[in-house]
N, C-alpha and C positions, 0 to 999 in steps of 0.2 A: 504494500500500500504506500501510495506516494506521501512524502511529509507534508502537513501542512508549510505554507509560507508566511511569513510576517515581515512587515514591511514600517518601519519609523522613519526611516532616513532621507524625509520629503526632501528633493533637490531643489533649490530656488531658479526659478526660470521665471523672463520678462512676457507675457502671451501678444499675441496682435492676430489680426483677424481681416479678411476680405473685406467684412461688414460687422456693422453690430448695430443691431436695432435700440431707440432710447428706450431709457432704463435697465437694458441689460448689457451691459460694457463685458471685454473679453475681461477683465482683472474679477470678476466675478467667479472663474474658474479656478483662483485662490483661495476663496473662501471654502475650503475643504469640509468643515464641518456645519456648513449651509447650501445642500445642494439645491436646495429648491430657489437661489438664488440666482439664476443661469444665466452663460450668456447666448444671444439669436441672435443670428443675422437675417437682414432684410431681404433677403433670395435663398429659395435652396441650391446654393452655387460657392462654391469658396470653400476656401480653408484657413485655418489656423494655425501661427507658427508658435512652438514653444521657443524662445531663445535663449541661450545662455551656455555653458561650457557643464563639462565631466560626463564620464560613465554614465549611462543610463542599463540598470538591470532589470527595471520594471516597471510600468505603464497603468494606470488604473483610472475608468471612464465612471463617470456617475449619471443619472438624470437625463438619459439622453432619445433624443426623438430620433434617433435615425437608427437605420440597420445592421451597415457596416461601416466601416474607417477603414481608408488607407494610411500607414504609416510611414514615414519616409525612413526608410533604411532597414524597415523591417517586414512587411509586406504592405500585400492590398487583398480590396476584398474581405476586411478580417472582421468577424459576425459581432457585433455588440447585441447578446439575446437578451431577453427582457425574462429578468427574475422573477417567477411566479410566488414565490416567498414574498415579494415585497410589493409588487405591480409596476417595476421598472427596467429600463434599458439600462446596463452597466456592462464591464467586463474587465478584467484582468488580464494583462498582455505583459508576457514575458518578453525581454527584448536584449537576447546576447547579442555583446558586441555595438549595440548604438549607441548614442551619444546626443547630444544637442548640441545645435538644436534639431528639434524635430517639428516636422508640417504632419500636421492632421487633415484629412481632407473626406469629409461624410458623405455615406448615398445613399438615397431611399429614405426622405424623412415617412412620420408615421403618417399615415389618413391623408398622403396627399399633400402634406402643409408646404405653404409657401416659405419656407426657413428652414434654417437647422439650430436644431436647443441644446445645450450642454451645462450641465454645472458644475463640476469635477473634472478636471487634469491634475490628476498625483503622478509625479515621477519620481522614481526613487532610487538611489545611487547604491543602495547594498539591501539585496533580500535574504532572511534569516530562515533555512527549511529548515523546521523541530525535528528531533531525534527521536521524538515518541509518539504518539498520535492518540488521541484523545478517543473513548465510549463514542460515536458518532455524537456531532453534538448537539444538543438540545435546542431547539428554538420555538419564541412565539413571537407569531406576528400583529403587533401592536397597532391599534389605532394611530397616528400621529400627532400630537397634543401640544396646545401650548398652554404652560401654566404661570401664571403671573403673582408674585408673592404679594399680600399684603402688608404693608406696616408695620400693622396692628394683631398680626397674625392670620392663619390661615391663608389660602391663595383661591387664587379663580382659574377654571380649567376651559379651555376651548380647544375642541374638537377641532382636527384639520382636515377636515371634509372626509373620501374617503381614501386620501394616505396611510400608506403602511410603514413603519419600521419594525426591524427585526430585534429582540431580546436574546443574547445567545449565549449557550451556556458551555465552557469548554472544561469536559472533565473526565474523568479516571478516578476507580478504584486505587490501580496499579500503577499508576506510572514509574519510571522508573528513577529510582532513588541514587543510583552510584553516579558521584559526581566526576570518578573518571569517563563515562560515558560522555556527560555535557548537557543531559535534559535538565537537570534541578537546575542550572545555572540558567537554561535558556528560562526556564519556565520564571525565575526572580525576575531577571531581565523582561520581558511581558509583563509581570507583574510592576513593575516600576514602571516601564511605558504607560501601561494602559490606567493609569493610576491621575494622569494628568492629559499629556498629548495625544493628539489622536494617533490610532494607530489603523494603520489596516489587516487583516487575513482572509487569506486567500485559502480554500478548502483544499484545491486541488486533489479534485474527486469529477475531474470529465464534465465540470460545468465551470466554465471560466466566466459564469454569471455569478458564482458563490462567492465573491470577494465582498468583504465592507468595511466602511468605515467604521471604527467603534470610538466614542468618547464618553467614559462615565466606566465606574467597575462597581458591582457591588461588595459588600464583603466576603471575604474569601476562607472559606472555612480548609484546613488542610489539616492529615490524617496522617503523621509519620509510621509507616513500621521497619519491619527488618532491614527488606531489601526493595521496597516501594512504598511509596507515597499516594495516597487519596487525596483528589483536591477536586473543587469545583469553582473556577472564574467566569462569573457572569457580567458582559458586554452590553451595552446600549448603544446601539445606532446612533449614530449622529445624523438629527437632519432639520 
């Protein structure tokens, strides 16, 4: 079974864009933990350049109305499928060997639209495949909510129509405990990311739709014994 992948080591890139329709600027595809904040262009025609220097190991698309994306240096043609877990277009794109900058260039928006939408371009200079692989892992798919704290206490909840985020849970009875192996140290490491900065993971399980963004951890209850470790880290989508 393939390791999962995790990915923190967002690269800074400059975006620019054929087009960008008002209110949705290409610098919108920075805001990684606001996908619904995306950038359009004013035709479904054009493409997108990431600019800027270094390695690139890995490519991740969020919020997007189109079908496929050509990459420049990496392919074309390459399927952005729409995640029935959540009701979006994403995808996760491994990319030995390229670099930035990189052009992105979309086909086939959805329904026809006269544009193409994006809200996420994550690229990332170093991807981390785990050494153990988690109970398949747990998910539910959340209404998407916004909640507004009061003052004085308590907060107000609104509904975000019908958006999905995913709740996910990554765990093991067994995992494995011997830190000459390297999973306890990866699994600290994750646990220190996902504690603050967004992180992404990549399932890498034959659906290159299964990557997310996660921001938020619950608490993390963990089980030492002999020769493995019990733990369960549970993820909230950022969106």
């Amino acid at each position: 079974m393939a390791g999962m992948k995790v990915a923190t080591a967002f690269l800074p890139y400059t975006p620019s864009a054929s087009s960008s329709a008002a209110d949705h600027p290409v610098t919108n595809l920075l805001l990684y933990t606001r996908p619904l904040r995306t950038w359009r262009s004013t035709a479904a025609s054009g493409s997108i350049t990431l600019s800027g220097s270094g390695s690139v190991a890995a490519l991740f698309l969020n919020q997007a109305n189109f079908a496929t994306v050509d990459v420049s240096g990496v392919g074309t043609g390459i399927a952005v499928p729409r995640d029935r877990r959540v009701g979006r277009r994403k995808v996760w794109i491994d990319t030995p060997g390229a670099s930035l900058p990189l052009t992105l260039t979309p086909h086939s928006p959805d329904g026809g639209a006269a544009y193409f939408e994006l809200g996420v371009a994550a690229v990332f200079g170093t991807v981390v495949t785990l050494l153990d692989y988690p109970v398949f892992p747990r998910w539910t798919a959340h209404r998407a909510r916004t909640v507004t704290p009061f003052i004085s206490g308590g907060d107000e909840v609104n509904v975000d129509g019908q958006l999905r985020k995913l709740e996910w849970t990554f765990g093991n009875p067994d995992f494995i405990s011997d830190e000459a192996l390297g999973f306890f140290q990866q699994f600290l490491d994750l646990l220190d990311a996902a504690s603050g900065a967004p992180v992404v993971i990549f399932e890498n399980l034959n659906h290159p739709e299964y990557a997310y963004l996660f921001q938020g951890l619950a608490d993390v209850p963990v089980t030492p014994q002999f020769v493995t470790f019990g733990a369960d880290l549970t993820l909230m989508e950022a969106i």
